[in-house]
N, C-alpha and C positions, 0 to 999 in steps of 0.2 A: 140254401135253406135247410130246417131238418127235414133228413129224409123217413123216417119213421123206420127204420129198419130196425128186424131186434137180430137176437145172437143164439146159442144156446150157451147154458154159461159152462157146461160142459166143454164147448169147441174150446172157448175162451183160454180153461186151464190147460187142457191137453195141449193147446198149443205158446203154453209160457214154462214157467219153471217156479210156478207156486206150489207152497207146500199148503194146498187147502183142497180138501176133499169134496166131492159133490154128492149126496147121499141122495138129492132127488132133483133132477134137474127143472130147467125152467127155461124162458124165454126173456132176454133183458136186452132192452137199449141203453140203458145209464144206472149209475150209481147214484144214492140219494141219500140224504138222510132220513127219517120216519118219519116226519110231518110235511110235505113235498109235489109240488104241481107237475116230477114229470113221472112220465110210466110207459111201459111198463119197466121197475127198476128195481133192482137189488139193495138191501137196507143192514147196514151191521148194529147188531144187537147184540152187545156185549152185557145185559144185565136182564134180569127176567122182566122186568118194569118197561125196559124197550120192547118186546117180544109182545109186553101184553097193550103197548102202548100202539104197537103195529096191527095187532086186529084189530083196530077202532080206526084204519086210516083205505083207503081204497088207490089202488095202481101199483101196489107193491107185488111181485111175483115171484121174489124170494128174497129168502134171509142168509146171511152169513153171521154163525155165535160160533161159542164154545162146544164142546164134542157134551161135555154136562149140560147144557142146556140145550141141547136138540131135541129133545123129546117132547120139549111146550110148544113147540112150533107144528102148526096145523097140518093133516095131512094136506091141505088143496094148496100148501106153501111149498115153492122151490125151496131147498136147502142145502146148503154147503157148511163143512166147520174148519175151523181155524181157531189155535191155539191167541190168536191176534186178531181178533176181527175188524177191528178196525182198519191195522192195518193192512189186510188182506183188500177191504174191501176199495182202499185207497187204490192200492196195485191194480185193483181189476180196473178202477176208473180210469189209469193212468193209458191201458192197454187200450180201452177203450175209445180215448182221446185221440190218441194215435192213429188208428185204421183209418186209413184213406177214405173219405165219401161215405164214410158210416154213419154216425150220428150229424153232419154236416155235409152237404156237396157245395163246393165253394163255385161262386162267377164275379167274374168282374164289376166293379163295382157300377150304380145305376144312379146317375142323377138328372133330376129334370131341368129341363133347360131352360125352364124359369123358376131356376132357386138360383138365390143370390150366394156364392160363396166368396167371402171374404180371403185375398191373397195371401193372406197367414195363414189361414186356419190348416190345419191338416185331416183330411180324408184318406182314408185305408182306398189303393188301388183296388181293392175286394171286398166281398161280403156286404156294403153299404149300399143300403138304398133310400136317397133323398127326393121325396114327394113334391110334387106342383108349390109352387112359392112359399118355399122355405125359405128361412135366412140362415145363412151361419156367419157368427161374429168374427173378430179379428183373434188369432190365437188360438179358436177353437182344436178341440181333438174329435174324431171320432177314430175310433176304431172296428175292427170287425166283427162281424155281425150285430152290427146296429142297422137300425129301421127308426125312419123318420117319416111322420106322417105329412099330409098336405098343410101348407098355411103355418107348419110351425119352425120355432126362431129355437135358434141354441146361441147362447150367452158369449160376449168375449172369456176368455179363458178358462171355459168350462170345458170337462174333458167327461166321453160319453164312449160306455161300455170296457174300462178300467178293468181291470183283474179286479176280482173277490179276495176280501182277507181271511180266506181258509187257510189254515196254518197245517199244514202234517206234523203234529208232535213225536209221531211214532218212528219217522227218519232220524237215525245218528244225527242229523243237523237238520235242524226245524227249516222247513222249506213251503212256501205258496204251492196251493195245488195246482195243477193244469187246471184251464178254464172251460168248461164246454157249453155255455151259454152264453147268450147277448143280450139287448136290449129294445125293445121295439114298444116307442114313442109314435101317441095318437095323432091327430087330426089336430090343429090350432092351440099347439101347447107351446106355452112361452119359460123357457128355462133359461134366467136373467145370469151374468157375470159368474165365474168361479164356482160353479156349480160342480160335483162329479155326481154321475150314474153308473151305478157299478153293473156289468153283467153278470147275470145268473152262474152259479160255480158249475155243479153238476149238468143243468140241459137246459133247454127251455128262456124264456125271457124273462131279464127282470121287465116287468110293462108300465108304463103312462097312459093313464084314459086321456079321452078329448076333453080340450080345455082345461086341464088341469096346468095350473102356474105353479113355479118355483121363483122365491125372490131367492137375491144373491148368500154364494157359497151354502146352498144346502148339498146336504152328503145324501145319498139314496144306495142303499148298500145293495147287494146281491139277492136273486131272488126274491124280490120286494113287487107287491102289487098296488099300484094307487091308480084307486078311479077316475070317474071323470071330474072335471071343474074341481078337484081337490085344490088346496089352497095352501103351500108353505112356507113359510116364511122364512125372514133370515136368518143363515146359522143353524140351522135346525141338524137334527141329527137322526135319521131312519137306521135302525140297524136292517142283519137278514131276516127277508120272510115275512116282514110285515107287511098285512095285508089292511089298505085307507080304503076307508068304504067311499062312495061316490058323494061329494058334496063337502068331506070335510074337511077343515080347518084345522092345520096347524100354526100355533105364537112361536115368537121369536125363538133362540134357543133352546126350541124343543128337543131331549132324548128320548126316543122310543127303542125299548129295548128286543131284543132278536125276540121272534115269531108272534107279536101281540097284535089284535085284531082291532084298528078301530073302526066304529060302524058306523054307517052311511052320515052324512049332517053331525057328526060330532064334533066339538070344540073344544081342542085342547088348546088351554090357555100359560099365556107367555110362561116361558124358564120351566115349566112342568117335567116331571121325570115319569116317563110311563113304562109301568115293569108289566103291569097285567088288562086285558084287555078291557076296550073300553065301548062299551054300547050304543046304539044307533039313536044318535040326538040327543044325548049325554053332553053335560059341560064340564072340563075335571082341570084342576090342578091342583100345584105344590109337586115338595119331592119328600113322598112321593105320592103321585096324583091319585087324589081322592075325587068325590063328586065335587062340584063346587061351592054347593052352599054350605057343605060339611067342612069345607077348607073353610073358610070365612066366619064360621062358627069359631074353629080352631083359634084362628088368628086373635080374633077378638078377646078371647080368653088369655091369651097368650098376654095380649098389651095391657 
């Protein structure tokens, strides 16, 4: 499980061969981006719009910018600079990932002895733990660190806790980042056929409330939170970060796009494309989703 340990990000450099300076140190367990469930975590802010976009966020305890932009960065903020912040701050996450029992202490994996596992399926020897009468289907994956709660079913070949598509641009050759999250699914959630769940990139879980359903082949990307009894349908598509308030409904090939909020009981309706967030007990579609009786207005004019 995570162990809550943090570091100083000073040990960190001294002991690699980064060219990135620490002007005031700090305390970090992970790397993050600036809008971000874990902490406490280091964020690179390569534009002053980041920087000012990071005091409006809480668990951040330093930045990594430019040696030009250090000066907008608060005195009660860690800071380090780098000609590349970006990808300095990748490196640190990489180092990060690495250390033995740091951000993760692994065990063997735990399953109850009345969950049904299906002779295909594949279960990680580690990091896995499967609760009081689960199912898991034929073909299924899990991987590590995944968390399965009591009474819930995983899908024939649906595959849970996948790598993240965080891409490092900044490497000579574009490469997936290391993974330092997982996945941890509530109490009587049913996630039907071809389903994937991606886990969390940086730390922390992507999460499933209780009772929340997936119909077949939806995608749930990285660092995604959906509440309880959420509802989504088939095909759908969750990017990162998106946060489903408790009660809501997603239609058929729904795209929701990386960090949009939708709030508790809202309906997004079939094929809808959602770029900006959508508020609690809202009904919205089209592409791209508006409210719905303003869609329908639209349409009408339209024919």
């Amino acid at each position: 499980m995570f162990s809550g340990k943090t570091i100083p990000l000073s040990k960190i450099i001294s002991e690699s061969s980064l060219d990135i300076e620490v002007l005031r140190d700090c305390h970090v367990a992970y790397v993050g981006k600036v809008p971000s469930r874990v902490e406490p975590r280091l964020v690179p802010c390569g534009k002053p719009s980041h920087i000012a976009e990071a005091l409006n966020e809480t668990g951040i305890s330093g930045v990594i910018t430019t040696p030009e932009l250090a000066s907008a960065v608060p005195q009660n903020i860690g800071l380090a600079v780098s000609v590349e912040p970006l990808r300095a701050a990748y490196s640190i996450h990489e180092i990060l990932c690495q250390k033995k029992d740091f951000q993760w202490i692994s065990f063997p994996s735990k399953v109850s002895r009345s969950a049904k596992i299906h002779p295909s399926a594949v279960v990680s020897e580690f990091d896995v733990i499967i609760g009081d009468g689960c199912v898991v289907h034929p073909n299924a994956i899990l991987y590590p660190r995944t968390i399965v709660g009591e009474g819930s079913s995983i899908g024939a070949g649906s595959v849970i806790g996948c790598d993240g598509f965080e891409v490092d641009t900044t490497s000579t050759t574009y490469r997936i980042l290391p993974q330092a999250g997982g996945v941890r699914i509530g109490r009587n959630v049913d996630i039907q056929a071809k389903c994937t769940v991606v886990r969390s990139t940086f730390g922390g879980f992507t999460e499933i409330g209780d009772e929340a359903k997936f119909d077949c082949q939806v995608h749930l990307a990285h660092d995604c939170y959906v509440g309880k009894r959420v509802r989504i349908t088939a095909c759908s598509e969750v990017s990162g970060r998106v946060d489903i308030g408790d009660d809501a409904y997603l239609g058929p090939n729904v795209s929701i796009s990386n960090g949009v909020h939708i709030g508790k009981g809202a309906f997004v309706t079939i094929g809808s494309v959602v770029t900006r967030d959508v508020p609690a007990d809202a009904h919205v579609s089209g592409n791209f989703a508006i409210e719905h009786s303003k869609w329908l207005n639209f349409m009408r004019k339209v024919r």
